[in-house]
N, CA, C and O atoms as a printed pandas DataFrame, in Angstrom:
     atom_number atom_name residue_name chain_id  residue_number  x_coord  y_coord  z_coord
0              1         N          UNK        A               1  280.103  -22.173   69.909
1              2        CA          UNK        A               1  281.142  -21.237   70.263
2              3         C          UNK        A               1  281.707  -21.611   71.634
3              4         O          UNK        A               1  280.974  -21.905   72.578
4              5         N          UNK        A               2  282.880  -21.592   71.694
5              6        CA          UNK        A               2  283.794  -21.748   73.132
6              7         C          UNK        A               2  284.303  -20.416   73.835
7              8         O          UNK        A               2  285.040  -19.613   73.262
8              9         N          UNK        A               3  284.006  -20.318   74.659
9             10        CA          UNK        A               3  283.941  -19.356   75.857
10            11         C          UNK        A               3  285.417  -19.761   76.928
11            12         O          UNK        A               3  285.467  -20.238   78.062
12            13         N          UNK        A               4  286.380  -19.371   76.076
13            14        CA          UNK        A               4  287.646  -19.543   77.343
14            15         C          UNK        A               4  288.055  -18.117   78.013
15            16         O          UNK        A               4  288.606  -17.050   77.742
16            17         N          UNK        A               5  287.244  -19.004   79.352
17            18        CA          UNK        A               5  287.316  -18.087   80.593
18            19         C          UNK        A               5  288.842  -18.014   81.615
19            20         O          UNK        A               5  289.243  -18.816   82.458
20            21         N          UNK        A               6  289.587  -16.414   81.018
21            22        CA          UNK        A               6  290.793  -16.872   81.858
22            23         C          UNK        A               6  290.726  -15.627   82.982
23            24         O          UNK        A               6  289.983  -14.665   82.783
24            25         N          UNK        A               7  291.680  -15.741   84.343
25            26        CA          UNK        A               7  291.601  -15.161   85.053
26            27         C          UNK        A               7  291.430  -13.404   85.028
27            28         O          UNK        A               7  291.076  -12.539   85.830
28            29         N          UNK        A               8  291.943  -13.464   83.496
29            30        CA          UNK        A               8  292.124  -11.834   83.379
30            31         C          UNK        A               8  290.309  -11.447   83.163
31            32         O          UNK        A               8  289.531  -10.887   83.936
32            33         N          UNK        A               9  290.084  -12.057   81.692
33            34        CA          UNK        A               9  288.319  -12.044   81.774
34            35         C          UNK        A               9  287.408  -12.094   83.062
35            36         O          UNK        A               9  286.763  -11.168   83.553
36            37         N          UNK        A              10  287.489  -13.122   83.397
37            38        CA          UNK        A              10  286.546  -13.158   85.050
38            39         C          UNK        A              10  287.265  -12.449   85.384
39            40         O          UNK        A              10  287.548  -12.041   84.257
40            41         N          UNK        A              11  288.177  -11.603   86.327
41            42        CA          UNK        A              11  288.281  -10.712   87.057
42            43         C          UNK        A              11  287.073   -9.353   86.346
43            44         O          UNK        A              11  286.309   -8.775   87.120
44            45         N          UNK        A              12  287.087   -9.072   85.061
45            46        CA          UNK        A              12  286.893   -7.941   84.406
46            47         C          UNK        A              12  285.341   -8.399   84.710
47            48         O          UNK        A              12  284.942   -8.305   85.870
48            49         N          UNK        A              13  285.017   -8.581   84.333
49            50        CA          UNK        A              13  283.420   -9.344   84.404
50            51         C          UNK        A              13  282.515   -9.130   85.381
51            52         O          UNK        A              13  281.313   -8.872   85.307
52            53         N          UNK        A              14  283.550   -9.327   86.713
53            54        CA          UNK        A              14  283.203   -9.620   88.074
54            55         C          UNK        A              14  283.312   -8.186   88.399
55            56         O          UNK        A              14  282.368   -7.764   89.068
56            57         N          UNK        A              15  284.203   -7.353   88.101
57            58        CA          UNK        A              15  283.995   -5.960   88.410
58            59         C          UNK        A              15  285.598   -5.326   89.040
59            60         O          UNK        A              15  285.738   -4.146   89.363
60            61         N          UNK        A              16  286.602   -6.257   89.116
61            62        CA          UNK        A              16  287.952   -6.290   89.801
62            63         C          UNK        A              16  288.803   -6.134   88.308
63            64         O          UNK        A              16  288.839   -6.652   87.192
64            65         N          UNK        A              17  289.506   -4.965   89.161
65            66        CA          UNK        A              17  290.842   -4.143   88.455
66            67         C          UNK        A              17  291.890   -5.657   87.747
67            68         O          UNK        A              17  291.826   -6.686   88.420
68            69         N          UNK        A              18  292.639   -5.684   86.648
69            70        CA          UNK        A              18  293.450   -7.000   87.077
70            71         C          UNK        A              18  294.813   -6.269   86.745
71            72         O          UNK        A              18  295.328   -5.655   85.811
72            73         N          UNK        A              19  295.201   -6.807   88.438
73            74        CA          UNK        A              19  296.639   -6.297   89.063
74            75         C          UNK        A              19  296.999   -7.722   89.152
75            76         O          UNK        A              19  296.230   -8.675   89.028
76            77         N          UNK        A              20  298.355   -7.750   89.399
77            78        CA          UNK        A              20  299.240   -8.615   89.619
78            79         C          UNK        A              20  298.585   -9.448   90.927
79            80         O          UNK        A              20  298.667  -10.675   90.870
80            81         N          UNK        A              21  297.913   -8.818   92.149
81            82        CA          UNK        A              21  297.596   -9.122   92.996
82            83         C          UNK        A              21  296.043   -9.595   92.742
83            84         O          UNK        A              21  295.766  -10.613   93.377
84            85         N          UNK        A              22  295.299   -9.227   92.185
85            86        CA          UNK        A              22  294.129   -9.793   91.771
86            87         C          UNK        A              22  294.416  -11.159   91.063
87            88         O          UNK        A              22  293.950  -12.255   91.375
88            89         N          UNK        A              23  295.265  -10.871   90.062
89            90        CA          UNK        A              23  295.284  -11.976   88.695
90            91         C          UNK        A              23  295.703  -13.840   89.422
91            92         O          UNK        A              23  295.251  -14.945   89.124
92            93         N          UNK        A              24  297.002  -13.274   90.685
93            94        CA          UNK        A              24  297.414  -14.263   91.192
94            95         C          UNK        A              24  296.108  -14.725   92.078
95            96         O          UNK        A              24  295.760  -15.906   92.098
96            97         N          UNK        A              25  295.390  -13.670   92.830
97            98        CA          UNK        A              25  294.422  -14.628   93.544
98            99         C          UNK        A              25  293.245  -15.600   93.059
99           100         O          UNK        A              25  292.656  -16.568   93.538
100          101         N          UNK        A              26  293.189  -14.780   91.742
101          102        CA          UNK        A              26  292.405  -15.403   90.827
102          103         C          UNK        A              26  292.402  -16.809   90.111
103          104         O          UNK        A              26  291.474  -17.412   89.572
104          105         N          UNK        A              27  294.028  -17.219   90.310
105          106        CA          UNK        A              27  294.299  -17.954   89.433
106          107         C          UNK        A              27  294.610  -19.077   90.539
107          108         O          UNK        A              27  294.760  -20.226   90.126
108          109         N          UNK        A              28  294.748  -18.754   92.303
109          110        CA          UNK        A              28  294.618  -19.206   93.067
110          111         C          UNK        A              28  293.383  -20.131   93.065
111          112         O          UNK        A              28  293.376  -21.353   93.210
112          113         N          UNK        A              29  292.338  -19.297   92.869
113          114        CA          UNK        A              29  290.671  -19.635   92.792
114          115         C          UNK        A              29  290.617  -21.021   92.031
115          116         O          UNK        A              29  290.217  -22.151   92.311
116          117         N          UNK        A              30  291.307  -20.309   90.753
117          118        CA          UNK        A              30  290.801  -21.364   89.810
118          119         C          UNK        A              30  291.063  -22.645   90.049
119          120         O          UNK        A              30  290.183  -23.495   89.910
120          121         N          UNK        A              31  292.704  -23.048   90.565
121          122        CA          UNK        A              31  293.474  -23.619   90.853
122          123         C          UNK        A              31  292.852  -24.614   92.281
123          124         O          UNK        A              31  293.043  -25.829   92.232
124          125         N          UNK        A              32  292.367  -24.212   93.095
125          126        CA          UNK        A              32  291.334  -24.731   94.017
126          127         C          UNK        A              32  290.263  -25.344   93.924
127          128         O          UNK        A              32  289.814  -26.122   94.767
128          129         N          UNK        A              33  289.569  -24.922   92.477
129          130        CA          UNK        A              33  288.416  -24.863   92.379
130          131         C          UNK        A              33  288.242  -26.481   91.283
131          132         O          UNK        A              33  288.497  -26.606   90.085
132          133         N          UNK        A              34  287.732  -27.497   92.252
133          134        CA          UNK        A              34  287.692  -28.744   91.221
134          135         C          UNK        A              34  286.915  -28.852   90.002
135          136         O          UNK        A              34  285.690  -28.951   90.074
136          137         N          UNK        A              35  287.504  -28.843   88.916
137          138        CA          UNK        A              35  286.509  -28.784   87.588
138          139         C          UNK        A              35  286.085  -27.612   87.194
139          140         O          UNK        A              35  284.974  -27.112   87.024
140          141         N          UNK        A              36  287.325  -27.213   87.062
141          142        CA          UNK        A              36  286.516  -25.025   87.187
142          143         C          UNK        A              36  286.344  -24.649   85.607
143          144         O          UNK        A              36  285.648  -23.724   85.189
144          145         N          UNK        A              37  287.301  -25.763   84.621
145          146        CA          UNK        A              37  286.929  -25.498   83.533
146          147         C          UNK        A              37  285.479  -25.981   82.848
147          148         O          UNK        A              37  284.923  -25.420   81.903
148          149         N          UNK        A              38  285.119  -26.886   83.398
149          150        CA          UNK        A              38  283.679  -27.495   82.949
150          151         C          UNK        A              38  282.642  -26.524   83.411
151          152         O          UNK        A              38  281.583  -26.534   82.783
152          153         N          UNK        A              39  282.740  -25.875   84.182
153          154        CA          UNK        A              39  281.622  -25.134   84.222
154          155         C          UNK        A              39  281.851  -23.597   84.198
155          156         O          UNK        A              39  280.817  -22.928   84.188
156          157         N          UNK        A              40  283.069  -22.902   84.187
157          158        CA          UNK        A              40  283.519  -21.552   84.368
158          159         C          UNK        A              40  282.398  -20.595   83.485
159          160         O          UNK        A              40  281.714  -19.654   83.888
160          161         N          UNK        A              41  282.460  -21.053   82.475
161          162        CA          UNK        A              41  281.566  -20.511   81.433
162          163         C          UNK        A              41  280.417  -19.897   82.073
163          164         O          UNK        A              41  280.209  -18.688   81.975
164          165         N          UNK        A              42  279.457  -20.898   82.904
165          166        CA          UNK        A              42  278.560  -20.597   83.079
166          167         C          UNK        A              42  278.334  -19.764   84.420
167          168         O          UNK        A              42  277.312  -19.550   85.071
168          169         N          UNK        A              43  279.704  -19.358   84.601
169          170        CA          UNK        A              43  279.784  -18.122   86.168
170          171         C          UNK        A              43  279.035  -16.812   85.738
171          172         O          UNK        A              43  278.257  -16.122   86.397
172          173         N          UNK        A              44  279.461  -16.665   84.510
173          174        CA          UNK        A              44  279.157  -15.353   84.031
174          175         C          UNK        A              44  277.765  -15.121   84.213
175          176         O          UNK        A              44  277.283  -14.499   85.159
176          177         N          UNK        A              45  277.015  -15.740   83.096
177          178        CA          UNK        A              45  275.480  -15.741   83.489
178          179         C          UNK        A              45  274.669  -15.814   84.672
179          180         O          UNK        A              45  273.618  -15.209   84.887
180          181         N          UNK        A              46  275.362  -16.736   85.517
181          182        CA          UNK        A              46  275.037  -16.879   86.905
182          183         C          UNK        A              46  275.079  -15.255   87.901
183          184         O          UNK        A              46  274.236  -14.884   88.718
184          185         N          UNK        A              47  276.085  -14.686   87.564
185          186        CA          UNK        A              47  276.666  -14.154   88.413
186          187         C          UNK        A              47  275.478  -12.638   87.660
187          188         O          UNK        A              47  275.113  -11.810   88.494
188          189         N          UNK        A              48  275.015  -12.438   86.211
189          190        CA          UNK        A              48  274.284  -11.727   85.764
190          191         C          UNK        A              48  272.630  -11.682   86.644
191          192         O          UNK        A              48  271.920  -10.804   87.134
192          193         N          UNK        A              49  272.564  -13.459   86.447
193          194        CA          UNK        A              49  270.881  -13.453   87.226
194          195         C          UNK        A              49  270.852  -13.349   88.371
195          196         O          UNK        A              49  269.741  -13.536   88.866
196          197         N          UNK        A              50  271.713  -13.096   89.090
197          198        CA          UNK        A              50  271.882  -13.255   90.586
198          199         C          UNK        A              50  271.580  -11.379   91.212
199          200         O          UNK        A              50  270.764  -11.053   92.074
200          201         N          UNK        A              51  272.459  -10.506   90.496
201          202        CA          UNK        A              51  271.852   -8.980   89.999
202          203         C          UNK        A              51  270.515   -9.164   90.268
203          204         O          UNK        A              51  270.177   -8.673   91.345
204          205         N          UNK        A              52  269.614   -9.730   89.623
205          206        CA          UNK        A              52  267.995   -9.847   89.979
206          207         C          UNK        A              52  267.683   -9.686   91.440
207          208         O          UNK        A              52  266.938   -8.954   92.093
208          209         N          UNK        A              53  268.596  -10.714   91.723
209          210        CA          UNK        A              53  268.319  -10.754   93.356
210          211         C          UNK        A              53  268.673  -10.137   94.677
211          212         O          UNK        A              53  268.282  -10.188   95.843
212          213         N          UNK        A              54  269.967   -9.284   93.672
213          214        CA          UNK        A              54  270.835   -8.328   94.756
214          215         C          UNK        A              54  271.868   -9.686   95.236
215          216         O          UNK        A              54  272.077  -10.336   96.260
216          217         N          UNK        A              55  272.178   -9.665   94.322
217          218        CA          UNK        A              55  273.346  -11.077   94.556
218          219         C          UNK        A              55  274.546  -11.010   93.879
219          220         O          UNK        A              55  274.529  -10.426   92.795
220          221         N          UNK        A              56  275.675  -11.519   94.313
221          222        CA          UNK        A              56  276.937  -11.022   93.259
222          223         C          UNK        A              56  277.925  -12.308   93.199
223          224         O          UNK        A              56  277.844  -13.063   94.167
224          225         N          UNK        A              57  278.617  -12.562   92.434
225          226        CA          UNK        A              57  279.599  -13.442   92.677
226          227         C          UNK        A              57  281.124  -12.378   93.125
227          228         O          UNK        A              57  281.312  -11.239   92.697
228          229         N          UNK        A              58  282.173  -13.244   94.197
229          230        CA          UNK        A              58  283.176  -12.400   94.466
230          231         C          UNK        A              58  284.111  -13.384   94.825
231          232         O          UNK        A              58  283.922  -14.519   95.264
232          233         N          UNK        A              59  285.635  -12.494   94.453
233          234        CA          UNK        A              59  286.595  -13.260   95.203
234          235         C          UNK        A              59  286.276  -13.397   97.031
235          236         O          UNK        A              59  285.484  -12.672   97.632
236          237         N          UNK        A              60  287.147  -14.549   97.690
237          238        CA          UNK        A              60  286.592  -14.204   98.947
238          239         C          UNK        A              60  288.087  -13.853   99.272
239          240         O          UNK        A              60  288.982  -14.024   98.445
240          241         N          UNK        A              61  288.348  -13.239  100.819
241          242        CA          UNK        A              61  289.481  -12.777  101.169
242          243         C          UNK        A              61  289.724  -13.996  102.329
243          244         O          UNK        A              61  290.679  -13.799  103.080
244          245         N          UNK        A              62  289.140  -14.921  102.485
245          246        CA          UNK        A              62  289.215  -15.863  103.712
246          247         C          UNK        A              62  289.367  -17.395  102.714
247          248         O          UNK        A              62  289.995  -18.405  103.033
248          249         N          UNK        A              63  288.680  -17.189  101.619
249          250        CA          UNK        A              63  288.961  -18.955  101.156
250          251         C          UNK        A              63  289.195  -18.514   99.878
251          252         O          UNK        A              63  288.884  -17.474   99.295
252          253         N          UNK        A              64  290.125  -20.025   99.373
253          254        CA          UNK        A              64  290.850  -19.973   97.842
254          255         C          UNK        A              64  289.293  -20.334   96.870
255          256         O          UNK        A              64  289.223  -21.203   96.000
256          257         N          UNK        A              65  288.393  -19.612   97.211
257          258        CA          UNK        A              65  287.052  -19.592   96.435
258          259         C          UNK        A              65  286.526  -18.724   95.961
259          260         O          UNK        A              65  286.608  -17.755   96.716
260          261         N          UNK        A              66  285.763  -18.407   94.692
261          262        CA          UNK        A              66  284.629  -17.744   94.816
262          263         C          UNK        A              66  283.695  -17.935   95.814
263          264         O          UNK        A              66  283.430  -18.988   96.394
264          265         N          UNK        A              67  282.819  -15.937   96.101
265          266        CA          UNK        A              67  281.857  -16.572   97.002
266          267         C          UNK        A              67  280.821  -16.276   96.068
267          268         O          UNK        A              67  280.993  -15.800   94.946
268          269         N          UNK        A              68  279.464  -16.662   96.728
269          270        CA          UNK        A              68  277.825  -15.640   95.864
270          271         C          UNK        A              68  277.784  -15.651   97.265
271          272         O          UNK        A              68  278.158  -16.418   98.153
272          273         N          UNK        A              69  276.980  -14.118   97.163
273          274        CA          UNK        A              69  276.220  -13.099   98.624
274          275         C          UNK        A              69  275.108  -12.573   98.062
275          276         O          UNK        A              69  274.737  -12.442   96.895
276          277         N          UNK        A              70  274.622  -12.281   99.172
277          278        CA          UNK        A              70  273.178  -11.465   98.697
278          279         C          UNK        A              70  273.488  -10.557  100.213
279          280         O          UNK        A              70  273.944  -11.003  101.267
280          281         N          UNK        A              71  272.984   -8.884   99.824
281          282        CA          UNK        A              71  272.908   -8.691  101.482
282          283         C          UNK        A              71  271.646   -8.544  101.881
283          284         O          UNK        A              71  271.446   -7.990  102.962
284          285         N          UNK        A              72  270.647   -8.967  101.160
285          286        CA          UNK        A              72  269.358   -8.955  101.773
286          287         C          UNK        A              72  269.159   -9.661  102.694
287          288         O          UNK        A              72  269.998  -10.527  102.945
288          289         N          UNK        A              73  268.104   -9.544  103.423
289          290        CA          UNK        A              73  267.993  -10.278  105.155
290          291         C          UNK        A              73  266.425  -10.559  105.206
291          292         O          UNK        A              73  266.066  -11.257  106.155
292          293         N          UNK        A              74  265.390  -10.099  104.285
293          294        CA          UNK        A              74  264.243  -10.595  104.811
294          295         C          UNK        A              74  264.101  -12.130  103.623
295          296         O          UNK        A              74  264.618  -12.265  102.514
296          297         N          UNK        A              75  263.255  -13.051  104.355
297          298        CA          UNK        A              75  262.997  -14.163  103.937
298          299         C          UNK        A              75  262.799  -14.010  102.484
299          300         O          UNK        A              75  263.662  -14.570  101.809
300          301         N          UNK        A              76  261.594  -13.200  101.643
301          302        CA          UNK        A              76  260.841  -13.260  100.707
302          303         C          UNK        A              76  262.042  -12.460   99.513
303          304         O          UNK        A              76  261.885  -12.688   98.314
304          305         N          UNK        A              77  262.920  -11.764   99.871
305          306        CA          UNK        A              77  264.138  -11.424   99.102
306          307         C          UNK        A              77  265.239  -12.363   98.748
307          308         O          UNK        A              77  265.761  -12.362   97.633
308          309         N          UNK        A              78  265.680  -13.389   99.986
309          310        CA          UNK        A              78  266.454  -14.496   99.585
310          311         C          UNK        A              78  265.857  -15.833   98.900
311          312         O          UNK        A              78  266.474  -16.641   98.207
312          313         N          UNK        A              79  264.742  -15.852   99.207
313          314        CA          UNK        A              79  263.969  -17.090   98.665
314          315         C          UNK        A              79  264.393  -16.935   97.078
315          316         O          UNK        A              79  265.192  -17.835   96.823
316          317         N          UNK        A              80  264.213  -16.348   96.253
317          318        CA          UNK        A              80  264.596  -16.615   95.292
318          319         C          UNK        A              80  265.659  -16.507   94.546
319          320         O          UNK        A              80  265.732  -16.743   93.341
320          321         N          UNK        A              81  266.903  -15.973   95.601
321          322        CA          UNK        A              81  268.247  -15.473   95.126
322          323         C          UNK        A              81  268.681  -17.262   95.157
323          324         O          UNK        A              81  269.274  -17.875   94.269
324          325         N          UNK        A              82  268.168  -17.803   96.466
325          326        CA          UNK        A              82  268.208  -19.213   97.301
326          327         C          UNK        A              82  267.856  -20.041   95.892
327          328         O          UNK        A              82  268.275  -21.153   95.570
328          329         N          UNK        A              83  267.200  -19.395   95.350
329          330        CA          UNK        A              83  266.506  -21.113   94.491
330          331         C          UNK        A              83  267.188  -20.801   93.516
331          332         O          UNK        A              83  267.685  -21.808   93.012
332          333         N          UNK        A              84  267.510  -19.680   92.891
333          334        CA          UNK        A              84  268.251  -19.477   91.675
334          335         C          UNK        A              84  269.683  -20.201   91.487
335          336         O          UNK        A              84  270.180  -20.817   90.544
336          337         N          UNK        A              85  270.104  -19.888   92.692
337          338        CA          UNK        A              85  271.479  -20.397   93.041
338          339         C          UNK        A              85  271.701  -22.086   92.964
339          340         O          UNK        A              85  272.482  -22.703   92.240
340          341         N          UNK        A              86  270.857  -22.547   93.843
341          342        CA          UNK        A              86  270.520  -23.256   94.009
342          343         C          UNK        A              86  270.019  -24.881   92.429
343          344         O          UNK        A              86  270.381  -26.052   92.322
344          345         N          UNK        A              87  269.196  -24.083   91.677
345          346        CA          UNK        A              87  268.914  -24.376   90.164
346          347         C          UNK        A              87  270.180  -24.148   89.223
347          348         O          UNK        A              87  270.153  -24.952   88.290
348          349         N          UNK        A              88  271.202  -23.357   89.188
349          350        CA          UNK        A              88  272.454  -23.630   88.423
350          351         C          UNK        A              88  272.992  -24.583   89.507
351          352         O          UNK        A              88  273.246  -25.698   89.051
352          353         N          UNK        A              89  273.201  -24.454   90.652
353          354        CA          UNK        A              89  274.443  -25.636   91.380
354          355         C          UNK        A              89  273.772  -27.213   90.388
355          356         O          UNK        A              89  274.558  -27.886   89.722
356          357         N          UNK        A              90  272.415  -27.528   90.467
357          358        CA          UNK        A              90  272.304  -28.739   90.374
358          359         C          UNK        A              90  271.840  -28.969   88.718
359          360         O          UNK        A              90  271.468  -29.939   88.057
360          361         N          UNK        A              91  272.092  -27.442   88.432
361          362        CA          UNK        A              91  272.297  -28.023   86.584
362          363         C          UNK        A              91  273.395  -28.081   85.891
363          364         O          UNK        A              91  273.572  -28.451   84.730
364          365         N          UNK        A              92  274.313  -27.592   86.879
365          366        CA          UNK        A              92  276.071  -27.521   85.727
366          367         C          UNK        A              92  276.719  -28.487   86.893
367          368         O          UNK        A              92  277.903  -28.784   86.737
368          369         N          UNK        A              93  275.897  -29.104   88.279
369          370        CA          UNK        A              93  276.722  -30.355   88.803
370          371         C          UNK        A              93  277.932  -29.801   89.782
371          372         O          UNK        A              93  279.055  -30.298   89.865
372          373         N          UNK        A              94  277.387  -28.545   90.573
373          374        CA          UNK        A              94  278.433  -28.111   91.380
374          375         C          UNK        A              94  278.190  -27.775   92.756
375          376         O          UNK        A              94  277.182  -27.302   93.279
376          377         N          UNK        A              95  279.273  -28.097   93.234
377          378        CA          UNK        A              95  279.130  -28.227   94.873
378          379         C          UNK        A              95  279.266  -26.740   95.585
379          380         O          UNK        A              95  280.184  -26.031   95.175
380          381         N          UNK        A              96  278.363  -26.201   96.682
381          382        CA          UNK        A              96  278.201  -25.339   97.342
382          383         C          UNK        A              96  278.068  -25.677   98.468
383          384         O          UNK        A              96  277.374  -26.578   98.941
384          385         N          UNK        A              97  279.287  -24.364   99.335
385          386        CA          UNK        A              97  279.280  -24.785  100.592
386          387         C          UNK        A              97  278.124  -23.414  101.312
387          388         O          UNK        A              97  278.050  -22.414  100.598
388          389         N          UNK        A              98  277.545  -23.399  102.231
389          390        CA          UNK        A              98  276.808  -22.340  102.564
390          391         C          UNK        A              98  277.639  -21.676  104.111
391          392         O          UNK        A              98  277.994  -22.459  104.992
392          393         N          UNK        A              99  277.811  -20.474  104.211
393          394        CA          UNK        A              99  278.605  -19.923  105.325
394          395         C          UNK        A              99  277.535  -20.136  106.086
395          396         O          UNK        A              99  276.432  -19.830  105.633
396          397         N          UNK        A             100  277.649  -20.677  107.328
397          398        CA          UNK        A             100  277.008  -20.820  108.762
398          399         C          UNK        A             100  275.903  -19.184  108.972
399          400         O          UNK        A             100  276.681  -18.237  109.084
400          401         N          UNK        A             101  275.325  -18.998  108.998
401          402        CA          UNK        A             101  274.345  -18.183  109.628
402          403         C          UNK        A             101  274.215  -16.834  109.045
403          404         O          UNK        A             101  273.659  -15.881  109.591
404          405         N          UNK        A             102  274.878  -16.841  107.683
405          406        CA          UNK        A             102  274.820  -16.002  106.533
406          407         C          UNK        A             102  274.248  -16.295  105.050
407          408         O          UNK        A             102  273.860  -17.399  104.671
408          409         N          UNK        A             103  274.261  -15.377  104.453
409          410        CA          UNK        A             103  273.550  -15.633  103.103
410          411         C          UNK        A             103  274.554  -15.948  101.730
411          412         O          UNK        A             103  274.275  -15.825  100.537
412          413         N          UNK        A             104  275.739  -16.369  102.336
413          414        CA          UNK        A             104  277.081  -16.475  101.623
414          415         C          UNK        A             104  277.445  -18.247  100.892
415          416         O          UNK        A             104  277.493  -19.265  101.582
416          417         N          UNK        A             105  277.603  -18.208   99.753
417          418        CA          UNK        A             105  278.233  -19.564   99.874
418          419         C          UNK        A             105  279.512  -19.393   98.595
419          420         O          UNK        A             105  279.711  -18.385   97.917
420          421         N          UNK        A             106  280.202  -20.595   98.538
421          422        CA          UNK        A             106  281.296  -21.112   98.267
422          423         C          UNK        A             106  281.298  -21.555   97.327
423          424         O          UNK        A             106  280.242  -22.172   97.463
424          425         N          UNK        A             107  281.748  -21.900   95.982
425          426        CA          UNK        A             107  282.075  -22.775   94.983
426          427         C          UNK        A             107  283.324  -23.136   95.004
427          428         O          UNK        A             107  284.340  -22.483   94.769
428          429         N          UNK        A             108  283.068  -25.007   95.518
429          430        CA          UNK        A             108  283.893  -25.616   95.984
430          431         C          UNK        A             108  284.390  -25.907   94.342
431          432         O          UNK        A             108  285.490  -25.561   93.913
432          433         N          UNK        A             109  283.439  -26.548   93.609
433          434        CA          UNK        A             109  283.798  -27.043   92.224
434          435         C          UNK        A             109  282.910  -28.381   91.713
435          436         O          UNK        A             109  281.880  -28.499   92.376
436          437         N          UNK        A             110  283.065  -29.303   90.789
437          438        CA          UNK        A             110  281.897  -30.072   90.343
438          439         C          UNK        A             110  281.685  -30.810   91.393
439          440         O          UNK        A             110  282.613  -30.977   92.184
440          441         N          UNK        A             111  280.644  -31.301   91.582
441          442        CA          UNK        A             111  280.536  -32.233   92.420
442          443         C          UNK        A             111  281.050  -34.039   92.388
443          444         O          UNK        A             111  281.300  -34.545   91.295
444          445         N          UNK        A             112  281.128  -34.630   93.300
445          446        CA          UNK        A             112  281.810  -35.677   93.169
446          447         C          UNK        A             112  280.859  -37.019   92.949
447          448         O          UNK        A             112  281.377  -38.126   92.804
């Protein structure tokens, strides 16, 4: 079965209204995002196990990216939001940028 993920779906998914102003930033995202169709599919699930961890996937308001956050702050809470994340980047082959001195990162898109 094929899973075509379009901006209107991921917005809904993710938890965002789709307005004219969502849909375009969305499609901004995608549009940024290198190889977003090879792996889009697998945002969804990602973005489900990450819930486990107190983790979410989101538009960001600063980059043409998705982010994943967690707002937890003690070590033994991110450790495994960290590895989870971490275990899809290097099984669907995608590049993550990590925000400087936060628990935030980036999906740049596949890796090169």
């Amino acid at each position: 079965m094929h899973i075509q993920i379009t901006p209107e779906n991921l917005l809904i998914q993710l938890g965002y209204p789709t307005t004219p102003v969502t849909i375009t930033q969305m499609e901004g995202i995608i549009a940024a995002t290198s190889g977003f169709d090879t792996f889009s599919k697998h945002i969804l699930s990602l973005h489900d196990e990450l819930k486990h961890y107190g983790g979410y996937i989101a538009m960001s308001n600063s980059s043409q990216h998705l982010k994943i956050k967690t707002e937890h702050s003690r070590a033994e809470d991110i450790e495994p939001f960290v590895a989870a994340l971490e275990s899809w980047s290097e099984k669907y082959k995608v590049t993550l940028q990590k925000v400087e001195g936060k628990q935030t990162f980036y999906i740049l898109g596949l890796a090169a």
